[in-house]
PDB file with one MODEL, atoms N, CA, C and O in Angstrom:
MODEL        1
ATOM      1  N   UNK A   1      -7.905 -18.603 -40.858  1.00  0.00           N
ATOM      2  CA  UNK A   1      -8.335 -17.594 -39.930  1.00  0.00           C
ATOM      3  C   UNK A   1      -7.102 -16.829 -39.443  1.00  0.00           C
ATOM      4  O   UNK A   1      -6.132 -17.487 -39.067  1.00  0.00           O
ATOM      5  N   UNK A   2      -7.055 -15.262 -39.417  1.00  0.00           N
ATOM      6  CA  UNK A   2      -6.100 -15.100 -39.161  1.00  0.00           C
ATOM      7  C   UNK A   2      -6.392 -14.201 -38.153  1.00  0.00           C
ATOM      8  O   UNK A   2      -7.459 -13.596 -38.260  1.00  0.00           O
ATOM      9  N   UNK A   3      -5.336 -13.860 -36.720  1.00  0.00           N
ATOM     10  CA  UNK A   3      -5.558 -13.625 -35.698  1.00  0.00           C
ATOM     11  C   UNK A   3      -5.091 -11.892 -35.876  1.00  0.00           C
ATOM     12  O   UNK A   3      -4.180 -11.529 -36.620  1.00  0.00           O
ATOM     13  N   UNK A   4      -5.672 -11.244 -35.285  1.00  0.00           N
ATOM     14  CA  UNK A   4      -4.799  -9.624 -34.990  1.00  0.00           C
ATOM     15  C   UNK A   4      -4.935 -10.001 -33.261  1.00  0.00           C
ATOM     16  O   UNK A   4      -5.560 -10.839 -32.612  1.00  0.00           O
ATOM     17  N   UNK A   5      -3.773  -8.638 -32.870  1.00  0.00           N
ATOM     18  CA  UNK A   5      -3.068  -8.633 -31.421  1.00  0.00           C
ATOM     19  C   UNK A   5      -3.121  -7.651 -31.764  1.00  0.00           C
ATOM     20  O   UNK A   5      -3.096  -7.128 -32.878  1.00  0.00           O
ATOM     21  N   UNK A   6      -3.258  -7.082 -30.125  1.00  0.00           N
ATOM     22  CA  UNK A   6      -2.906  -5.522 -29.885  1.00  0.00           C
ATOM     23  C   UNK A   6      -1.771  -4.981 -28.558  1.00  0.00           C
ATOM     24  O   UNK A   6      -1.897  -5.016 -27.334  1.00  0.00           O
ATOM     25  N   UNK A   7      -0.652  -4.489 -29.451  1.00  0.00           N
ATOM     26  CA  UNK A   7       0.329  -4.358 -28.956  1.00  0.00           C
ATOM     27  C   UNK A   7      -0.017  -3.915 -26.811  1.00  0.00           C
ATOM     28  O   UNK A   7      -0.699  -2.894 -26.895  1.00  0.00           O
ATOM     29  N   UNK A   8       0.064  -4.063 -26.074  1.00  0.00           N
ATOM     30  CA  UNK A   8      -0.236  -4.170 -24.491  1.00  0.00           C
ATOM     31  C   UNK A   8       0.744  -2.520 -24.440  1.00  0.00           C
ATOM     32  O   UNK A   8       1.818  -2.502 -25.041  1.00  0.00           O
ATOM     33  N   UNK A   9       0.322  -1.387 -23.785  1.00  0.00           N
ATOM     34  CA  UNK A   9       1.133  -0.487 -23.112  1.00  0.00           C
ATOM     35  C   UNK A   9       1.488  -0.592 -22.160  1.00  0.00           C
ATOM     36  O   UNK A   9       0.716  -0.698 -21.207  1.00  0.00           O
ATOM     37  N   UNK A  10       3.636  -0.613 -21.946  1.00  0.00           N
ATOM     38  CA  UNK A  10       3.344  -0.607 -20.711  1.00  0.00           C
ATOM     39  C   UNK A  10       3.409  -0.087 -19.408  1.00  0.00           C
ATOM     40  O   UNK A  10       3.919  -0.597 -18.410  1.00  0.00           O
ATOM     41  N   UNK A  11       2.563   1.486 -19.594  1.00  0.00           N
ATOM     42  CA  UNK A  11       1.742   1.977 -18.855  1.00  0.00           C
ATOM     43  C   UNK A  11       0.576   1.760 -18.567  1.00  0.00           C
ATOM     44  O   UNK A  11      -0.071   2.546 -17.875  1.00  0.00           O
ATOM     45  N   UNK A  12       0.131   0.744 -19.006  1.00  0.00           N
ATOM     46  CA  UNK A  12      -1.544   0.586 -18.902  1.00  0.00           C
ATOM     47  C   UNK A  12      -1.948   0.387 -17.873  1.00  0.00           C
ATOM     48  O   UNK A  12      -2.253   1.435 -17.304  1.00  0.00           O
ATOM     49  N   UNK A  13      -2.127  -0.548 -17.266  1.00  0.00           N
ATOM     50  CA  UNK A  13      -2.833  -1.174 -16.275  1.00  0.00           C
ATOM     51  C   UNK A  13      -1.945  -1.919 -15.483  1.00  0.00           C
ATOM     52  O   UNK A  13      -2.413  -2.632 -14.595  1.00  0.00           O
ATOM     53  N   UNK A  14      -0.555  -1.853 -15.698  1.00  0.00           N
ATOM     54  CA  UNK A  14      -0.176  -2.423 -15.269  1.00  0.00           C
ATOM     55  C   UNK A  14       0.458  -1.715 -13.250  1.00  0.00           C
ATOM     56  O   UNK A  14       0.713  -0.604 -12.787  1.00  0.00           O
ATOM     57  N   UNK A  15       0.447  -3.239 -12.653  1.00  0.00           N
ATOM     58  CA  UNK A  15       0.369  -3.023 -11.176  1.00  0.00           C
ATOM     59  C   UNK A  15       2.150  -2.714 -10.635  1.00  0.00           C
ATOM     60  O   UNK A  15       3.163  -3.403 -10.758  1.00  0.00           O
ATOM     61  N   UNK A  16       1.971  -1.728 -10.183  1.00  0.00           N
ATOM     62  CA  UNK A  16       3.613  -2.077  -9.607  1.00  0.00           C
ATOM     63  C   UNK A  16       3.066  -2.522  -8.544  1.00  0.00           C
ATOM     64  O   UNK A  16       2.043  -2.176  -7.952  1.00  0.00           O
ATOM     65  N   UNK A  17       4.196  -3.705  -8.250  1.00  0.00           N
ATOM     66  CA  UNK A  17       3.881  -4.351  -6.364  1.00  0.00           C
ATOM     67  C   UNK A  17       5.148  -4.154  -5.390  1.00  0.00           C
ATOM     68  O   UNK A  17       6.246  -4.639  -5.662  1.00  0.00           O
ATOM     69  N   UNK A  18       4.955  -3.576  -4.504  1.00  0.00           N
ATOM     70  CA  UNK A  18       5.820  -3.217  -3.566  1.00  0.00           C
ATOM     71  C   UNK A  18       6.250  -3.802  -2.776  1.00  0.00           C
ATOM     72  O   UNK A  18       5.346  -4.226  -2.056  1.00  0.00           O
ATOM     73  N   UNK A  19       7.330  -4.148  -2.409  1.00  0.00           N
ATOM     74  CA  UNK A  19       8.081  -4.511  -0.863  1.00  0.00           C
ATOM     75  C   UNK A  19       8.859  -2.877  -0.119  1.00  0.00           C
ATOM     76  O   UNK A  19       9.424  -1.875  -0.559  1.00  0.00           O
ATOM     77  N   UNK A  20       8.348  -3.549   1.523  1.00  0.00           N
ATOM     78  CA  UNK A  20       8.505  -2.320   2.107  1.00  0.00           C
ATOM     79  C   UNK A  20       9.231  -2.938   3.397  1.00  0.00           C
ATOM     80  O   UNK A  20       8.540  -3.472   4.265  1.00  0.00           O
ATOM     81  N   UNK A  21      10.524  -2.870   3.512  1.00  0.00           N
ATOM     82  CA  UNK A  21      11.117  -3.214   4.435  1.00  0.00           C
ATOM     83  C   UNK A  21      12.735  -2.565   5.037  1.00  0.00           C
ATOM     84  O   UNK A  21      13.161  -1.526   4.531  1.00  0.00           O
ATOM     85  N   UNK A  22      13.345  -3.110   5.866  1.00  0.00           N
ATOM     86  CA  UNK A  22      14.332  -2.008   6.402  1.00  0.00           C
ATOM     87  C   UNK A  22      15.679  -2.583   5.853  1.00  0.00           C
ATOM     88  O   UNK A  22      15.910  -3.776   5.657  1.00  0.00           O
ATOM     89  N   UNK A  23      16.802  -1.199   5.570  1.00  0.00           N
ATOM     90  CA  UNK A  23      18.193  -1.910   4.800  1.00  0.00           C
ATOM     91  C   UNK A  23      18.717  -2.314   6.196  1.00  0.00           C
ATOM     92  O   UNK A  23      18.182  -2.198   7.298  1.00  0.00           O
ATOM     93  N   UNK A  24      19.988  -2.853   5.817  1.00  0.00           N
ATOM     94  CA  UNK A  24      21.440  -3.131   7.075  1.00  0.00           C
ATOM     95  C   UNK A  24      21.427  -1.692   7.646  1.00  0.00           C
ATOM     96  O   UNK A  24      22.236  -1.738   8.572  1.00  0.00           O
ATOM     97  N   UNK A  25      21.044  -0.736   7.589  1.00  0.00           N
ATOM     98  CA  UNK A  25      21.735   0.462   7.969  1.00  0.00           C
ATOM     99  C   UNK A  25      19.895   0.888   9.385  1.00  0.00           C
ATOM    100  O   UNK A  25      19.742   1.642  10.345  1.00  0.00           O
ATOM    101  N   UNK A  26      19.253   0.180   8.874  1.00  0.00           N
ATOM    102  CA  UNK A  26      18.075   0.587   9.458  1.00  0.00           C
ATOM    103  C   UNK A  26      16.926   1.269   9.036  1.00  0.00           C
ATOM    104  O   UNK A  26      15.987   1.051   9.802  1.00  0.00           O
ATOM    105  N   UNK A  27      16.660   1.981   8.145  1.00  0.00           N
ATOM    106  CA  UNK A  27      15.903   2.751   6.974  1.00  0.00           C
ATOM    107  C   UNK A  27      14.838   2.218   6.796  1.00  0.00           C
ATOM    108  O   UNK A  27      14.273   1.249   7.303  1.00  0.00           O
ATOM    109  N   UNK A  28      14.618   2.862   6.099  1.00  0.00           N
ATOM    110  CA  UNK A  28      13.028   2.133   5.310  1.00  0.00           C
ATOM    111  C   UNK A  28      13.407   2.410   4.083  1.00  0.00           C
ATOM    112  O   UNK A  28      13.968   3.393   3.600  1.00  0.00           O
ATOM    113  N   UNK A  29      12.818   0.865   3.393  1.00  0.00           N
ATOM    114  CA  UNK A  29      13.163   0.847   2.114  1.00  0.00           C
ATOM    115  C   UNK A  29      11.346   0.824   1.220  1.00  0.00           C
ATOM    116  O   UNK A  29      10.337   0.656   1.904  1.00  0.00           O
ATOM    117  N   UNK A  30      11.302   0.937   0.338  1.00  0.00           N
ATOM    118  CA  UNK A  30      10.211   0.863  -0.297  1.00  0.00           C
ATOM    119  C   UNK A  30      10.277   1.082  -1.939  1.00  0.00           C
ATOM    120  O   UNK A  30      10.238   2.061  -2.685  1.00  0.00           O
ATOM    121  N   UNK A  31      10.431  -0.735  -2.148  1.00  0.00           N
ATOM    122  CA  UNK A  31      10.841  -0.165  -3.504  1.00  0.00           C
ATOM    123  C   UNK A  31       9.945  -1.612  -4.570  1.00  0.00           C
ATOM    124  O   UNK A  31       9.954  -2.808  -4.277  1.00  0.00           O
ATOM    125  N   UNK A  32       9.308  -1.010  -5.708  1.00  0.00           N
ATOM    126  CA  UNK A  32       8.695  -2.094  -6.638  1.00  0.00           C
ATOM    127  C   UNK A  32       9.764  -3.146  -7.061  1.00  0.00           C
ATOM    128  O   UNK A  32      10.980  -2.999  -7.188  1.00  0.00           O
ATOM    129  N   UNK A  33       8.814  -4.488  -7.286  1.00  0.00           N
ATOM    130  CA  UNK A  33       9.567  -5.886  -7.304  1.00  0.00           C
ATOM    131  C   UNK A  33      10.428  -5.649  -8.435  1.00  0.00           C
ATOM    132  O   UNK A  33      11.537  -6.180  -8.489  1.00  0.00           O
ATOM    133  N   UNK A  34       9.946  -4.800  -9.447  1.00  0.00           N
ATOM    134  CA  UNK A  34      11.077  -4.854 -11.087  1.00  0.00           C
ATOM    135  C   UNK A  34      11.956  -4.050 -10.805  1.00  0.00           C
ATOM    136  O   UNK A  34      12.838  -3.907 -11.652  1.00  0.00           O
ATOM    137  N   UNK A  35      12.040  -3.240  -9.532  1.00  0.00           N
ATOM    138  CA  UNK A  35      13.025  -2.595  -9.453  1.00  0.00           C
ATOM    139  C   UNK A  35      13.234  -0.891 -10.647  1.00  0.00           C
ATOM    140  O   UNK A  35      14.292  -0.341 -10.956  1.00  0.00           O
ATOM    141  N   UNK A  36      11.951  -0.531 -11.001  1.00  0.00           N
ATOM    142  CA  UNK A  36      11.522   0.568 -11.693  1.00  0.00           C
ATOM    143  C   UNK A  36      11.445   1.866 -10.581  1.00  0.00           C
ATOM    144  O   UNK A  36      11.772   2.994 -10.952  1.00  0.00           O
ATOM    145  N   UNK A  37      11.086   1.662  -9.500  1.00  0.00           N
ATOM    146  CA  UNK A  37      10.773   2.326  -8.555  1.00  0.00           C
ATOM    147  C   UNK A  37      11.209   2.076  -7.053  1.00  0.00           C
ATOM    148  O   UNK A  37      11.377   0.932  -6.631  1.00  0.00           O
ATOM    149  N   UNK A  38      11.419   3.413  -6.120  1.00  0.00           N
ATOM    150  CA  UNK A  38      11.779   2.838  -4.882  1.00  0.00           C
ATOM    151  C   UNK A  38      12.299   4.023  -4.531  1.00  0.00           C
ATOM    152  O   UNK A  38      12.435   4.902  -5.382  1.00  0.00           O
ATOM    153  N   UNK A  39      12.805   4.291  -2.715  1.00  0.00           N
ATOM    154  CA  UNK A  39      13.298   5.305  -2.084  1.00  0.00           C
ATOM    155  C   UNK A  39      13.547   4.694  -0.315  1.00  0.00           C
ATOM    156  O   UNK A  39      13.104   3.827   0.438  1.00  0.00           O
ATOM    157  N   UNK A  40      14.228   5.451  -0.321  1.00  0.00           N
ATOM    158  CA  UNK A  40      14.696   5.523   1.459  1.00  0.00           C
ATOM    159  C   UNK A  40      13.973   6.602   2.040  1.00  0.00           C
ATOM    160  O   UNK A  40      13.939   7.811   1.814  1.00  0.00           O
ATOM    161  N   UNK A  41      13.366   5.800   2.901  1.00  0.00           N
ATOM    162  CA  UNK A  41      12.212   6.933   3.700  1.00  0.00           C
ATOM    163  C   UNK A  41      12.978   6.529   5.910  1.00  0.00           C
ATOM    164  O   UNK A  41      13.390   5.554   6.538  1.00  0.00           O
ATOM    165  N   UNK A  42      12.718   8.060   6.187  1.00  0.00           N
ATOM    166  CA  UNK A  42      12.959   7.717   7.025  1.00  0.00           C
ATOM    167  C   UNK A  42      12.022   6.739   8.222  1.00  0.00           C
ATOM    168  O   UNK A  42      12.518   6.102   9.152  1.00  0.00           O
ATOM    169  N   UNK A  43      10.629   6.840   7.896  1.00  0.00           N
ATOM    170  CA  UNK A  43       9.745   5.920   8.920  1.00  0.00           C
ATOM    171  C   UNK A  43       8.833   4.707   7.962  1.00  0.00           C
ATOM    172  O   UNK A  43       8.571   4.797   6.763  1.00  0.00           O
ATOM    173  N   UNK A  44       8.615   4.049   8.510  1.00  0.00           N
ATOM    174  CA  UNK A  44       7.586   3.012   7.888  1.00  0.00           C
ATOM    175  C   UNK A  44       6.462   3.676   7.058  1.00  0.00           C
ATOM    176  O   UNK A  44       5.947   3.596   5.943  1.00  0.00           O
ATOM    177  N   UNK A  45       6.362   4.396   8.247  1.00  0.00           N
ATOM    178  CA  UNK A  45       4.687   5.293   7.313  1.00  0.00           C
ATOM    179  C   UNK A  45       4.681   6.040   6.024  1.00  0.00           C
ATOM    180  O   UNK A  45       3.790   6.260   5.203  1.00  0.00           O
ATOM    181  N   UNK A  46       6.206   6.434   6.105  1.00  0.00           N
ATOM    182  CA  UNK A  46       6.601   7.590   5.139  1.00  0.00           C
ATOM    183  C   UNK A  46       6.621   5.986   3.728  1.00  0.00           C
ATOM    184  O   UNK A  46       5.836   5.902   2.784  1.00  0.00           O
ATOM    185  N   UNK A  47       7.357   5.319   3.947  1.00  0.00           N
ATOM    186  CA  UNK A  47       7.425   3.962   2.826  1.00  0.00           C
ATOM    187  C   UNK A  47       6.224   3.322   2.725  1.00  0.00           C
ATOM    188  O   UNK A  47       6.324   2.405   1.909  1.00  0.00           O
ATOM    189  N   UNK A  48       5.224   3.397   3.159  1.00  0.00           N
ATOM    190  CA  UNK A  48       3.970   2.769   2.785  1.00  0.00           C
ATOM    191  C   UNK A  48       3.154   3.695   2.315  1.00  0.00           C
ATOM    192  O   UNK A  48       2.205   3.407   1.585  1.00  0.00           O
ATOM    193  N   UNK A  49       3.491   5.131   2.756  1.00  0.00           N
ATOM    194  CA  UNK A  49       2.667   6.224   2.016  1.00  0.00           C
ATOM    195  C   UNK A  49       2.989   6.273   0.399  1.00  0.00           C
ATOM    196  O   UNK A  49       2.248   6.349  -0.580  1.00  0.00           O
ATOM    197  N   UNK A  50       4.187   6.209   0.526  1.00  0.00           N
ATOM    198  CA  UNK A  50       5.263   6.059  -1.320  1.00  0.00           C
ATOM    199  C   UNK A  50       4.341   5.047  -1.717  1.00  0.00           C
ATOM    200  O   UNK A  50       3.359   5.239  -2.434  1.00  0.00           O
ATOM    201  N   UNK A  51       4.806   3.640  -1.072  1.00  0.00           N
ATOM    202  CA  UNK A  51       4.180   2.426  -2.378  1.00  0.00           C
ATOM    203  C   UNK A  51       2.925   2.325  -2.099  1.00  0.00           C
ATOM    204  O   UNK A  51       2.526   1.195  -2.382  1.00  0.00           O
ATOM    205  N   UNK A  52       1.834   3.227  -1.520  1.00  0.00           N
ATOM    206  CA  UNK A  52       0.851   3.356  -1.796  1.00  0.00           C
ATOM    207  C   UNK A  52       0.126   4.180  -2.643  1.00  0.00           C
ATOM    208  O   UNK A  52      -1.028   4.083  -3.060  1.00  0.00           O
ATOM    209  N   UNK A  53       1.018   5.031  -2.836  1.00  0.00           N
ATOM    210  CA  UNK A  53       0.538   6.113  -4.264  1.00  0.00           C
ATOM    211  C   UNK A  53       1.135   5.563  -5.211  1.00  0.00           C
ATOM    212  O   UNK A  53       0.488   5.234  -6.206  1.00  0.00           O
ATOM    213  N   UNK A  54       2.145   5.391  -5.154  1.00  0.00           N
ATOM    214  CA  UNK A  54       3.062   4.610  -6.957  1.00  0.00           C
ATOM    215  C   UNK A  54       2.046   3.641  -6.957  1.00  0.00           C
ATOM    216  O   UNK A  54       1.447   3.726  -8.029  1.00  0.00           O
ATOM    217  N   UNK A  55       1.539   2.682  -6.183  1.00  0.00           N
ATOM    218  CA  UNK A  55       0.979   1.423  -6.365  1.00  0.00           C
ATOM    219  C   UNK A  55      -1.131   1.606  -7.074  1.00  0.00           C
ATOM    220  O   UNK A  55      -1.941   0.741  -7.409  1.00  0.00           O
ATOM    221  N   UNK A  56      -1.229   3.190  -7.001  1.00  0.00           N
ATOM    222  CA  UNK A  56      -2.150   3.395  -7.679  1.00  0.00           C
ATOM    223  C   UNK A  56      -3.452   3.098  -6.566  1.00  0.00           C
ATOM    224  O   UNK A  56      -4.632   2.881  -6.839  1.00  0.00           O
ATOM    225  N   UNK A  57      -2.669   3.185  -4.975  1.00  0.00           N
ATOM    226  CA  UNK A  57      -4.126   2.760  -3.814  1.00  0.00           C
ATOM    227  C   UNK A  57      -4.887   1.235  -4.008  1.00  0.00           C
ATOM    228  O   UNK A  57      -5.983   0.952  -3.524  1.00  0.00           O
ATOM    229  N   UNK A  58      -3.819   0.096  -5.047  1.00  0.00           N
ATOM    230  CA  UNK A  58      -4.447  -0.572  -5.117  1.00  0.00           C
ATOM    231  C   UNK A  58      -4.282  -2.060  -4.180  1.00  0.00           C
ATOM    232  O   UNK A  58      -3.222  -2.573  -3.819  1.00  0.00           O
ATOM    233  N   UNK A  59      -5.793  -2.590  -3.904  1.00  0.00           N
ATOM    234  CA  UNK A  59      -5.541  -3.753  -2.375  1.00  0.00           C
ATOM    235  C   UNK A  59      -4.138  -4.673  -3.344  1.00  0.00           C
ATOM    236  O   UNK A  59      -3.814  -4.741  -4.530  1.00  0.00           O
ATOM    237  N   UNK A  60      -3.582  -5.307  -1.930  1.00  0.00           N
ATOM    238  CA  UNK A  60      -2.869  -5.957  -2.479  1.00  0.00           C
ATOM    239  C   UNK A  60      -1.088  -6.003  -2.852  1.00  0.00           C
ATOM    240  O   UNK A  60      -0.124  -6.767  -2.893  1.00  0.00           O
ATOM    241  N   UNK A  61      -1.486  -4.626  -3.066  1.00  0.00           N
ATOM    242  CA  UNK A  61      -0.049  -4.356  -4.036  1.00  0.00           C
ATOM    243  C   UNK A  61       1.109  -4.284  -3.299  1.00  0.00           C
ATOM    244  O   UNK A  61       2.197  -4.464  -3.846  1.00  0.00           O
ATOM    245  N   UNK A  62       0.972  -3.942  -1.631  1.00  0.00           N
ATOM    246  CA  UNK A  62       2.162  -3.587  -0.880  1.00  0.00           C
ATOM    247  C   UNK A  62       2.225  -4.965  -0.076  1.00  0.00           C
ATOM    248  O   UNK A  62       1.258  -5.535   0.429  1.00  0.00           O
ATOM    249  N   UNK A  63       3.743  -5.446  -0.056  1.00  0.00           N
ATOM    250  CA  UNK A  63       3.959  -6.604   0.830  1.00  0.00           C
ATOM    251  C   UNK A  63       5.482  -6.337   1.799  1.00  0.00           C
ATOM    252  O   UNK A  63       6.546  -5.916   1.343  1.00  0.00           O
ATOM    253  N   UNK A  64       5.175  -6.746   3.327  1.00  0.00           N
ATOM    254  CA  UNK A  64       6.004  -6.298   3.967  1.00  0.00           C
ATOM    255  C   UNK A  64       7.656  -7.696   3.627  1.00  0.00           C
ATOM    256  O   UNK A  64       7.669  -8.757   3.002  1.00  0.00           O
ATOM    257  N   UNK A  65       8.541  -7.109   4.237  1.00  0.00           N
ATOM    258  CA  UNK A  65       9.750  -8.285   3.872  1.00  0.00           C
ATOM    259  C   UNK A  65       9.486  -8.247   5.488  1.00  0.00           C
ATOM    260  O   UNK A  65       9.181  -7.337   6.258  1.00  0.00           O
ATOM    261  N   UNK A  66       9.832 -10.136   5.715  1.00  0.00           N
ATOM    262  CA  UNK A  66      10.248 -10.336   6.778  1.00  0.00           C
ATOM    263  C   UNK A  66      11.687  -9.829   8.034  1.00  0.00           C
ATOM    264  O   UNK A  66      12.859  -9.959   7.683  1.00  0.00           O
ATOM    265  N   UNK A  67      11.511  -9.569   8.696  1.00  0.00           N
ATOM    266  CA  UNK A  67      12.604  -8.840   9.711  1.00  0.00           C
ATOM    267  C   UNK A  67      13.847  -9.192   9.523  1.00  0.00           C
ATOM    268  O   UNK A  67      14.760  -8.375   9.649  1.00  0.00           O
ATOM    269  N   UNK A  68      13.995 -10.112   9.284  1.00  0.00           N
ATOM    270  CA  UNK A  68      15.234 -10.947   9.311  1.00  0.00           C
ATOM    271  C   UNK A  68      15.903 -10.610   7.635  1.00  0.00           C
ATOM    272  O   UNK A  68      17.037 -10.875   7.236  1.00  0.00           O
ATOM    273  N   UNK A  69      15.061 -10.117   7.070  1.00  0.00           N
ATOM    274  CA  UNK A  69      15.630  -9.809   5.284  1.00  0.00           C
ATOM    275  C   UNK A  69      15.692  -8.009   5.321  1.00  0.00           C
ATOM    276  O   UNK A  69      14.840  -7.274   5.819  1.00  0.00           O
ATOM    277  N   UNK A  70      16.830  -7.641   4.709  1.00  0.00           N
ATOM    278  CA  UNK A  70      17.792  -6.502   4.478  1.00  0.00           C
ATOM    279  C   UNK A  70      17.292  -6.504   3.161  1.00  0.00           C
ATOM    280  O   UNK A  70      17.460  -7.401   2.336  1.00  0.00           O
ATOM    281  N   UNK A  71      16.380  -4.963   2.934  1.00  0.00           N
ATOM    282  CA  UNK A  71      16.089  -4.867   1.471  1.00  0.00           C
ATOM    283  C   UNK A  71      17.292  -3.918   1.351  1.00  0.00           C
ATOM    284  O   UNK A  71      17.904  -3.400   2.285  1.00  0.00           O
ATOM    285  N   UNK A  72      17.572  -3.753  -0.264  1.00  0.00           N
ATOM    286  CA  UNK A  72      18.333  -2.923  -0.884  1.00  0.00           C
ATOM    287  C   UNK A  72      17.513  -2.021  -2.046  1.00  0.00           C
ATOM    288  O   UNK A  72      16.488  -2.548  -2.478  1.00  0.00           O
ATOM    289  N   UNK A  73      17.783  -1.061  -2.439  1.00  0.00           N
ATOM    290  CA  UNK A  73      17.486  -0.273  -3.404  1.00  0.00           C
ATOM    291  C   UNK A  73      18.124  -1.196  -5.076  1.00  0.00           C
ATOM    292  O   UNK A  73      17.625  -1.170  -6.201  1.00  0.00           O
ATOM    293  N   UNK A  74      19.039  -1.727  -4.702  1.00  0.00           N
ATOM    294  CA  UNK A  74      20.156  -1.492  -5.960  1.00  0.00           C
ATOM    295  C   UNK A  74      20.108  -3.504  -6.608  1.00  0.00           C
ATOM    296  O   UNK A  74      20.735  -4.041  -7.521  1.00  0.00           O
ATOM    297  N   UNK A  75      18.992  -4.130  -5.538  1.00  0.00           N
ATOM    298  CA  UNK A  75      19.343  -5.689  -6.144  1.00  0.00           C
ATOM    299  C   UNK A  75      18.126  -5.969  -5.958  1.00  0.00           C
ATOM    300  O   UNK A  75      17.700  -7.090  -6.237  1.00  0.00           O
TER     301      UNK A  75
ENDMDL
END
């Protein structure tokens, strides 16, 4: 028996998931976990508005970082 596969795009379906939290400097950070995506926004709202459209409006996808954690763009 022999099996076929179909190569996965990956644009398909796939979810970016967001963290949305503030750098050392104070900012808002909002940037996907693979690090494909992301920006410095100046208010919270403005960074949850971002990883809520990149994230395709979907439940789930945005997760805040705790206060005490310094996101970065670059790690």
């Amino acid at each position: 028996m022999t099996m076929q596969t179909t190569p996965i795009s990956p644009d398909g379906n796939a979810v970016h998931r967001f963290v949305v939290g503030r750098d050392g400097e104070g900012h808002w950070i909002a940037r996907d976990e693979e690090g494909l995506t992301g920006g410095v926004f100046a208010d919270r709202n403005s960074a949850v508005r971002f990883a809520t459209m990149e994230s395709g409006h979907r439940a789930g996808a945005i997760r805040f970082a705790p206060a005490s954690v310094r996101l970065s763009l670059f790690n």
